[in-house]
C-alpha positions as CSV (number, residue, x, y, z in Angstrom):
1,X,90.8,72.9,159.7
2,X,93.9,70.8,159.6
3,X,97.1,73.2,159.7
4,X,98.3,70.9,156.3
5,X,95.1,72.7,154.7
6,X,96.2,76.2,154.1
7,X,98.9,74.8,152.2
8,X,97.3,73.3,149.8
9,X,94.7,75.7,149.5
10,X,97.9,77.9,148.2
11,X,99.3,75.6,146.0
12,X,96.1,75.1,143.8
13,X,96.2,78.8,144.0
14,X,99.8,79.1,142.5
15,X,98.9,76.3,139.9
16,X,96.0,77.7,138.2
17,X,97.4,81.3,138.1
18,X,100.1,79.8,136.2
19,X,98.0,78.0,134.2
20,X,95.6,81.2,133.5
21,X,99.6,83.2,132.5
22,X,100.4,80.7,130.3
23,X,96.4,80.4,129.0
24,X,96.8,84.4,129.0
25,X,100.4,84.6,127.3
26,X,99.8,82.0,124.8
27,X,102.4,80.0,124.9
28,X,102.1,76.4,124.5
29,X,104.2,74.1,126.8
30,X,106.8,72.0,125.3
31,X,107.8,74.5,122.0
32,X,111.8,74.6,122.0
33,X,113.4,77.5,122.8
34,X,116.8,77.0,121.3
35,X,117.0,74.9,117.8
36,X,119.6,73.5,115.7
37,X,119.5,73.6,112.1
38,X,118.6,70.6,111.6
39,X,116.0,70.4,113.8
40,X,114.6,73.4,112.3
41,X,114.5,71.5,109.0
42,X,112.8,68.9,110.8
43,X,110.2,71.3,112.2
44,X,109.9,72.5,108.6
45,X,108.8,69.8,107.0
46,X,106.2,68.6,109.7
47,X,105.0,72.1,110.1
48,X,105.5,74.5,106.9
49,X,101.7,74.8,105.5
50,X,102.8,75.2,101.9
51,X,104.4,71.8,102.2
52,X,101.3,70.4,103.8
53,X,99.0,71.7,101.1
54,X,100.7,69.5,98.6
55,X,101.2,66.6,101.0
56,X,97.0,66.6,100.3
57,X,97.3,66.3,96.7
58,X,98.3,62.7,97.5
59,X,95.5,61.9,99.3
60,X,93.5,63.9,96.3
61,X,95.1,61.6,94.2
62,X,94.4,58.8,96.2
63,X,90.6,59.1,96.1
64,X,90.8,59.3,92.6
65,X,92.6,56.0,92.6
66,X,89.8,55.0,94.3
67,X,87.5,56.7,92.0
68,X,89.0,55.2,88.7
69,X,88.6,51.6,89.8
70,X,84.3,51.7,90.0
71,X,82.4,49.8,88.0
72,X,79.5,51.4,85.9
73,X,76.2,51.6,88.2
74,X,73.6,49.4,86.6
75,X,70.2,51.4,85.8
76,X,66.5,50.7,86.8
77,X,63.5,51.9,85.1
78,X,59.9,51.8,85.7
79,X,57.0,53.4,84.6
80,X,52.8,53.2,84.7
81,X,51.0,54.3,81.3
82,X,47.1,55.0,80.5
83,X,46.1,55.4,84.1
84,X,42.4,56.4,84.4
85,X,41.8,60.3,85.6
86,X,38.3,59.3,86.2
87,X,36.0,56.5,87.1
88,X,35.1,53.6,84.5
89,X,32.2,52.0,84.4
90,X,34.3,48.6,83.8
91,X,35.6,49.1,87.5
92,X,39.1,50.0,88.2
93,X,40.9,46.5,89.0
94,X,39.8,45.3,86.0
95,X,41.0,48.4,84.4
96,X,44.5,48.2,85.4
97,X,44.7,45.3,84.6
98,X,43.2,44.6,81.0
99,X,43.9,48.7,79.6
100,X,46.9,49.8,81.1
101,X,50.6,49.3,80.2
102,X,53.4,48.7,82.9
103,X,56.9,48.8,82.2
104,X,59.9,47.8,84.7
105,X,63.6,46.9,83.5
106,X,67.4,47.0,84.2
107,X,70.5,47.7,82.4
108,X,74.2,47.8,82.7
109,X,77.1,48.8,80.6
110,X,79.7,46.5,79.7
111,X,83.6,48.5,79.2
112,X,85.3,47.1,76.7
113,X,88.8,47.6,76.3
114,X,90.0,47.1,80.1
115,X,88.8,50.9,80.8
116,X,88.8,50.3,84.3
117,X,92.3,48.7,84.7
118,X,93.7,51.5,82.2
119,X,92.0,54.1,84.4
120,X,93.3,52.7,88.0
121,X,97.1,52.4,86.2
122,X,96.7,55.8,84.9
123,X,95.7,57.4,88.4
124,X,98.2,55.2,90.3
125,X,100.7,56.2,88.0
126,X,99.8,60.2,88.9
127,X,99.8,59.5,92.0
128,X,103.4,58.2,92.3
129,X,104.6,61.3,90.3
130,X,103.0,63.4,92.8
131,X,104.7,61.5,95.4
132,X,108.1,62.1,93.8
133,X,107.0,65.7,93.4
134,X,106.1,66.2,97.2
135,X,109.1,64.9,98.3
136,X,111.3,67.4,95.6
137,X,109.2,70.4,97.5
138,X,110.5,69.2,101.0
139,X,114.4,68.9,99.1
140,X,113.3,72.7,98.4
141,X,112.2,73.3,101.7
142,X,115.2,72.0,103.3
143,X,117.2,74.3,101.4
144,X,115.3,77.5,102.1
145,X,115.2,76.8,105.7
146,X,118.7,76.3,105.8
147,X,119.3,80.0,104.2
148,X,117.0,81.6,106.8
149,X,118.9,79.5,109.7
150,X,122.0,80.6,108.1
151,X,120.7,84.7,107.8
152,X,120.1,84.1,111.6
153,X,123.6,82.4,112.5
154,X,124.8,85.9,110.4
155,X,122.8,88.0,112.4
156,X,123.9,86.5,115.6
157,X,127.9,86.5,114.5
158,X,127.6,90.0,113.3
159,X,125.7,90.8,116.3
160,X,128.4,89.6,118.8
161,X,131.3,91.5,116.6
162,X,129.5,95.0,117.0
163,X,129.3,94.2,120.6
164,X,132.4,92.9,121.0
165,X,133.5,96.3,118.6
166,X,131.6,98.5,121.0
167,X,133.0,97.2,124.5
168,X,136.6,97.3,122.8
169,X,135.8,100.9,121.8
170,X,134.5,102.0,125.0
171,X,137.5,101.4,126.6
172,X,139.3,103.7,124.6
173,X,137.0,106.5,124.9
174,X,137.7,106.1,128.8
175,X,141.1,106.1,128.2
176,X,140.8,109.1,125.9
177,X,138.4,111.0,128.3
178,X,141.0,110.3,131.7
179,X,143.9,111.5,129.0
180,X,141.7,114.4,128.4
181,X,141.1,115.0,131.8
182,X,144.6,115.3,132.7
183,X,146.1,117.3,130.0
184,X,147.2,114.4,127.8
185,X,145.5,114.9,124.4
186,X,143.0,118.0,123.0
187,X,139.0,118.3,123.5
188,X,138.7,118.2,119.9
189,X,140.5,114.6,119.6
190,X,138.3,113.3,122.5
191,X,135.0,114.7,121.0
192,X,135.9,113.0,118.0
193,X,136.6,110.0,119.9
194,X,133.4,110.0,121.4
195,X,131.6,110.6,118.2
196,X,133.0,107.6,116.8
197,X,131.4,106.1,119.7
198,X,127.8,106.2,118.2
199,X,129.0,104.3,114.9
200,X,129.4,101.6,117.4
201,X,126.2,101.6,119.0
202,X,124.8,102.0,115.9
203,X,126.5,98.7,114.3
204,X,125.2,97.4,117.5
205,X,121.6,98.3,117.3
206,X,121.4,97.4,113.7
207,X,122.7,93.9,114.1
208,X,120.0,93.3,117.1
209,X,117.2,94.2,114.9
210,X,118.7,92.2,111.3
211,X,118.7,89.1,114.1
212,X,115.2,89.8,115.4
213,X,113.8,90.0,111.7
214,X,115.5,86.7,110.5
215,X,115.0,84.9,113.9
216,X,111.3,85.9,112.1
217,X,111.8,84.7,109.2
218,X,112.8,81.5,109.9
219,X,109.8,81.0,112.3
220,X,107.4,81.8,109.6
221,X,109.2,78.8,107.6
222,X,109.5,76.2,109.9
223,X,105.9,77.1,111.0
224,X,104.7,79.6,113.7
225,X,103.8,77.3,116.3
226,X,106.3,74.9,116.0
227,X,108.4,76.9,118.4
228,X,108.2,79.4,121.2
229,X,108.1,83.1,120.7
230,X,111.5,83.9,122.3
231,X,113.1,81.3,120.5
232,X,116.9,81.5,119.3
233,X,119.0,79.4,117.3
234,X,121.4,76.5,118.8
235,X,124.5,76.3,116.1
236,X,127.4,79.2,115.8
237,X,128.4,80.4,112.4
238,X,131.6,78.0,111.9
239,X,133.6,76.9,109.1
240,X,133.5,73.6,108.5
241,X,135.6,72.4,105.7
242,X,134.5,69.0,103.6
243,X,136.6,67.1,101.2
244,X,133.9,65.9,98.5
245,X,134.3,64.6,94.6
246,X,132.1,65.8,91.9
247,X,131.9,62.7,89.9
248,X,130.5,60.9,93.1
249,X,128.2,63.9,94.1
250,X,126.8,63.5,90.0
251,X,126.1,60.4,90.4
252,X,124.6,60.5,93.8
253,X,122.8,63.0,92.7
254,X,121.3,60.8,89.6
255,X,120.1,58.4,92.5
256,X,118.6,60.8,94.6
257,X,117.1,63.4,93.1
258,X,113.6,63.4,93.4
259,X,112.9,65.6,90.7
260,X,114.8,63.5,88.5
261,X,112.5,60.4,89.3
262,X,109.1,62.6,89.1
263,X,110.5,63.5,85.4
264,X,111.3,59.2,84.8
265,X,107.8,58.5,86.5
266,X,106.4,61.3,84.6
267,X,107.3,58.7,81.4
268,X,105.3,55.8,82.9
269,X,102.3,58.4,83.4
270,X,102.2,59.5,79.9
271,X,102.6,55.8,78.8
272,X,99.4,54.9,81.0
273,X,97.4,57.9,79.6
274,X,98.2,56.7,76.1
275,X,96.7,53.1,77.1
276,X,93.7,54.4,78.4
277,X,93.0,56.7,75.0
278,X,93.6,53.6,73.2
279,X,91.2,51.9,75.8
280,X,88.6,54.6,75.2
281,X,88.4,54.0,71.6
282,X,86.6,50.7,72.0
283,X,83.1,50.9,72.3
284,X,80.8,49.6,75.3
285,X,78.2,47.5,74.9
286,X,74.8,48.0,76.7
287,X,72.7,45.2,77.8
288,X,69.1,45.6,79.5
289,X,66.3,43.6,79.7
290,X,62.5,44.3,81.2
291,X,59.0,43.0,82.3
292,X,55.8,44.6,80.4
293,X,52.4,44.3,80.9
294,X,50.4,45.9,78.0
295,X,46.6,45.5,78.0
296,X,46.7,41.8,80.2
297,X,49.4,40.0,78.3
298,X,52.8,39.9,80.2
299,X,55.9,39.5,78.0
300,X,59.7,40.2,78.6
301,X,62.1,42.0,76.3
302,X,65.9,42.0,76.0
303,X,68.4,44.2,73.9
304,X,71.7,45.6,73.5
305,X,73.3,48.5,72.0
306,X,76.3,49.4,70.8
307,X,77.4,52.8,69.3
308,X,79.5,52.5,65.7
309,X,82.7,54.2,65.8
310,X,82.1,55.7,62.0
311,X,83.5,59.0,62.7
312,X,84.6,59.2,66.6
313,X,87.3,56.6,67.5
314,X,89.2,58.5,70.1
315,X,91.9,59.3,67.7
316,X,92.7,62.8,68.8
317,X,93.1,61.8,72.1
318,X,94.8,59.2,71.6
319,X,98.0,61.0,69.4
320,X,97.7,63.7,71.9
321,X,98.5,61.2,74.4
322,X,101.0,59.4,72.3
323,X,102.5,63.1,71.9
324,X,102.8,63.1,75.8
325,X,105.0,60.7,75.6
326,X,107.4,62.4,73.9
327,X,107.1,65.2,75.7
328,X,107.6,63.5,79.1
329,X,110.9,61.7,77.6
330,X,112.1,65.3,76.7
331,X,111.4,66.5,80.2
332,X,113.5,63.9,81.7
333,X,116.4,64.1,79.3
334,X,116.2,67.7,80.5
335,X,116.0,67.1,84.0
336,X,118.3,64.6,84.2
337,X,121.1,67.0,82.4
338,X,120.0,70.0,85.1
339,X,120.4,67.8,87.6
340,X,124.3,67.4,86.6
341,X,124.4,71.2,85.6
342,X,123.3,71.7,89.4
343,X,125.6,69.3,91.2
344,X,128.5,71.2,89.5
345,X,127.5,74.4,89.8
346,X,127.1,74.1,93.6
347,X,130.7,72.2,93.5
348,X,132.6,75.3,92.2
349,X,130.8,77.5,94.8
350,X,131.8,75.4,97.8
351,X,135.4,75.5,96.1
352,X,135.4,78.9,95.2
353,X,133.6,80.2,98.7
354,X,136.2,77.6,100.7
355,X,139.4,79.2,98.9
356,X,138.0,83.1,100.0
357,X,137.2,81.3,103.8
358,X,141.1,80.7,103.5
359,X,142.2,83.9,102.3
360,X,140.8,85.1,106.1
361,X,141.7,81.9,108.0
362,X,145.5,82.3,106.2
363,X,146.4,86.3,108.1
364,X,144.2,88.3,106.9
365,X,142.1,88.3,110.4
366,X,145.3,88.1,112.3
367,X,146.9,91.2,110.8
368,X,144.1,93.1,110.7
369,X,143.3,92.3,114.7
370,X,147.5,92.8,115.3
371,X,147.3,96.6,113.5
372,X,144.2,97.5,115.3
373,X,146.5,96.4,118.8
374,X,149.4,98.3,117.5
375,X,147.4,101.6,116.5
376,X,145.6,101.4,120.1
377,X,148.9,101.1,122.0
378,X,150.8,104.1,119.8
379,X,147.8,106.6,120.0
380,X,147.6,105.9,123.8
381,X,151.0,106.9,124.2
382,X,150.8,110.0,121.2
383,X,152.8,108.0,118.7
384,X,150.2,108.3,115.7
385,X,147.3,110.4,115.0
386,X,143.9,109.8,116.0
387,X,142.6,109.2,112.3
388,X,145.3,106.5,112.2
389,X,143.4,104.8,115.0
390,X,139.7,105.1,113.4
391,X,141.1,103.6,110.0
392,X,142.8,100.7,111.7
393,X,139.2,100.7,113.6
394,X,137.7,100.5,110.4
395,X,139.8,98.0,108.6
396,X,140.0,95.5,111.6
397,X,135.7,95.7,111.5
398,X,135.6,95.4,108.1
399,X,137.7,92.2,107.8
400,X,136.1,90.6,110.3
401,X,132.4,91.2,109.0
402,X,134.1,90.4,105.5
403,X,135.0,86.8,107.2
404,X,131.8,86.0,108.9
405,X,130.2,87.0,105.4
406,X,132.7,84.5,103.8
407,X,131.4,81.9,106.2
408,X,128.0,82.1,105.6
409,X,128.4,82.3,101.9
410,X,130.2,79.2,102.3
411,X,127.9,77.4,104.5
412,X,125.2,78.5,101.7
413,X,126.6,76.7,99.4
414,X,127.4,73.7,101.1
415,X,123.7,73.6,101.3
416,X,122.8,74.5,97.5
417,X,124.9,71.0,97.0
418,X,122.9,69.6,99.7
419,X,120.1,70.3,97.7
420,X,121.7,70.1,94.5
421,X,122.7,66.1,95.5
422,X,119.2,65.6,96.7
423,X,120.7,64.4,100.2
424,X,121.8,66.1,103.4
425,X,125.0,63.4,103.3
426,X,127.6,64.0,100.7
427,X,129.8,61.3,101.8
């Protein structure tokens, strides 16, 4: 054996152990570990199942596209009459041929009307409203992954405040406990200190399991497998302020909303099913012709039908369908004025949510952190009382949660008029 050979004997080794841990672990190479939001939209859409459920009507549709545009299958008949069950005495050749009847033929029906092109417009016509109408679910989508992603940049921000809370904490409560140690301040002060101490942790351990549950959350959104198990989010909680116009968003909006042009294409589809009731009233005309030969004579025989529209001409279906119509119109007049009613709506959010972000950004966060500095320095030195430290404590944690709350609700609705627009651009 060559001394390279033990080598190499050990590094197939290593390999396929790691291969049988990641076989054993289940976890897929490649899933990212860290995601922005967008790329968790992204993820959504290729990967949500609800989405790709209605990403197969199309295809549904499709076939009957495919479906509606047949012609009518022509029909064959046959038959073999006064066949002998026993022997004659004339011999059965002759039989068959001079005292039996036989009977083939063919016949097709004839659509009047244009039935077939009515029925392909109609279908095609479904199909693009479909279309429209998958595309609105992944507008939808896009807005309810942004909410999870946004829970989750919460969860992380109010995460890092408790800890940040709990090592600030900590320090007094080793200040407090050296103080106590030495004379400088009562056992009952310092108990209470430390007591105080598991509100912290508390805050702490709440806030890691509200992350782990929306980290969850958004996975079951964007798809399980689309990313690893320990997967985290990529993009901090920030305010981002955006200077937008609402007349420009409106009419953006009138461009871009998909469920606006599902509701106009809904118009064309009721228009088509009207055509083809209209088409359906016309009657068909059967033509067939067949070969008989009936006791030694051949002859052929040709005929058509038609039925007579006496009673049935379609004419219920056809003002249900002209109905439709109406009804379709109505939908889109409605639409189209929710559309506006949405855009606006989810404008004075972002403005209202932008002027609280402000109220924070403007001293409130600053002279709550200065108080909680101030309070710290005086009890350490016995200027106030220790339940004038645990309210400034208190207030200071309060404001800041408030802040990161404002934040997110503001982030939210800069997303509702994401969605409300029916783009992720609002410029």
């Amino acid at each position: 054996m060559t001394p390279h050979k033990p080598f190499a004997f050990c590094a197939c080794g290593l390999l396929v152990s790691s291969l049988l841990a990641g076989a054993a672990f289940g976890q897929p190479a490649g899933l990212p570990s860290k995601i922005t939001l967008d790329q968790a939209i992204q993820l959504a859409i290729e990967h949500n199942h609800g989405l790709l459920a209605a990403r197969s009507v199309i295809a549904q549709n499709q076939g009957a596209e495919m479906q509606a545009n047949v012609r009518p299958n022509p029909t064959l008949w046959t038959d073999w009459e006064y066949l002998p069950l026993v022997p004659t005495g004339t011999g059965l050749g002759s039989y068959l041929h001079d005292s039996t009847e036989g009977d083939i033929g063919l016949s097709y029906l004839f659509e009047r009307g244009q039935k077939r092109q009515h029925r392909l417009m109609a279908a095609k016509d479904t199909t693009s409203v479909t279309r429209a109408t998958v595309v609105d679910n992944e507008r939808t989508l896009a807005f309810q992954t942004a909410q999870l992603y946004i829970n989750a940049q919460l969860a992380d921000a109010t995460l890092d405040l408790a800890r940040q809370d709990l090592k600030s904490f900590q320090q007094t409560v080793d200040i407090s406990e050296y103080q106590y140690k030495n004379g400088g301040m009562s056992e009952n002060d310092y108990l209470q200190i430390k007591l105080q101490l598991v509100q912290f942790q508390q805050d702490v351990e709440q806030a890691e399991l509200t992350k782990a549950q929306s980290l969850s959350d958004l996975r079951q959104q964007i798809g399980y497998e689309a990313v690893s198990p320990e997967y985290d989010i990529a993009d901090p909680l920030e305010y981002r302020p955006v200077t937008v116009n609402l007349k420009d968003l409106q009419m953006k909006a009138e461009d871009n909303r998909p469920d606006l042009r599902a509701a106009k294409l809904g118009i064309n589809a009721a228009k088509s099913q009207y055509s083809l009731a209209k088409a359906n009233s016309k009657q068909d005309v059967t033509l067939s012709g067949n070969y008989s030969h009936v006791n030694g004579i051949s002859a052929f025989t040709f005929s058509a039908s038609v039925n007579l529209p006496i009673f049935d001409r379609n004419q219920g279906n056809i003002a249900s369908a002209h109905a439709g119509i109406t009804g379709a119109q109505e939908t889109a007049q409605m639409t189209n004025g929710q559309v506006f009613t949405d855009v606006r709506d989810a404008y004075e959010g972002l403005v209202s949510n932008d002027r609280i972000v402000k109220i924070f950004t403007g001293g409130a966060r600053e002279s709550a952190l200065k108080s909680r500095e101030i309070s710290e320095y005086a009890y350490r030195r016995g200027a106030i009382a220790l339940l004038d430290l645990l309210n400034a404590e208190r207030q200071y944690r309060a404001v800041e949660l408030a802040y990161r709350q404002a934040v997110a609700a503001y982030v939210t609705s800069l997303e509702q008029l994401r969605q409300a627009v029916g783009s992720r651009s609002l410029l």
